[in-house]
C-alpha angles and dihedrals in degrees: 000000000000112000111222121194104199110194102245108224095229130145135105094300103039111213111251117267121262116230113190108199105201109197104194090187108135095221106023134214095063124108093302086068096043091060094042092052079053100050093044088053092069095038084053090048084054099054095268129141115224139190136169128220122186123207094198113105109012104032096168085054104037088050089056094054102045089051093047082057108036094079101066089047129103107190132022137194112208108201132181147161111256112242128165084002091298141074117283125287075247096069098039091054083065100043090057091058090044099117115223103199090256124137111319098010112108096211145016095213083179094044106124093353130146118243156179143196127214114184130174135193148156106271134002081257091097099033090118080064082087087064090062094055102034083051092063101040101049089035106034103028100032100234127149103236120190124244132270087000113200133288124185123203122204098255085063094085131071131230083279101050084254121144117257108239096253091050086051099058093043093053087048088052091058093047085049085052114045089055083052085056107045086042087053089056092040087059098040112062092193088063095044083044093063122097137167109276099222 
């Protein structure tokens, strides 16, 4: 297993964390993105720096992009629309060129993150699809994932595509959270230290 040092951003004034929010919608703009603007708007409220990356339109080059980044990131929000009851063939493009830090892979830029997951569908009959994802990323990646994620359903959404208040701050509290998250590894090495076995 490739062992990977990672510069802590420590000191009397800490950096401010990095969110990556990851859209696998296959087209874009649509109500993933609603819900990951809103979730970047309370990371952001809590000191966060946030950017959004969607993988709709040019994957090769979206996925590039997103694995040049990721390294210097500390937490990450994986969002996606819900189709056949799991994330999109998009995301899961990335995800499969995701390195891991195992033999032969330089680095393991998910390895003891903090992370979210934001799905959306059409109805609460596909809400478990959440466990799927939330299972690879905190097994097979290592990450630490929040719990319960967010799904939106359809009806979350009003006659303009906007959130419905209670949605929204949802979706803020995640942001809030996930930041929480990423600053409580950042301050404890034996989190930070953790990785998959295999």
């Amino acid at each position: 297993m490739a062992e990977e040092t990672r510069p802590r951003k420590e000191g009397p004034i800490a950096a401010p964390v990095e969110l990556l929010l990851i859209d696998g919608s296959p087209r874009g703009g649509g109500r993933t993105a609603t819900v990951l603007e809103a979730i970047a708007a309370g990371a952001r409220q809590a000191g966060a720096s946030a950017l959004a990356i969607g993988l709709g339109g040019d994957l090769e080059g979206a996925t590039g992009v997103v694995l040049e980044r990721a390294p210097r990131c500390e937490a990450f929000v994986f969002g996606s629309p819900t189709y056949r009851a799991t994330y999109t063939a998009e995301l899961k493009h990335l995800l499969d060129r995701m390195p891991r830090g195992m033999e032969g892979e330089p680095a393991a830029p998910l390895r003891a993150r903090a992370a979210a997951i934001a799905l959306t569908g059409a109805t609460f009959h596909h809400f478990l699809a959440v466990d799927s994802l939330r299972n690879v990323l905190a097994g097979f990646f290592g990450c630490f994932v929040l719990p319960g994620g967010l799904y939106v359903p359809h009806e979350a959404f009003d006659a303009d595509g906007r959130l419905q208040r209670g949605y929204a701050e949802l979706a803020h509290r995640l942001g809030h959270a996930v930041v929480a998250l990423a600053e409580a590894i950042r301050a404890a090495p034996a989190l930070g230290a953790l990785a998959p076995q295999l």
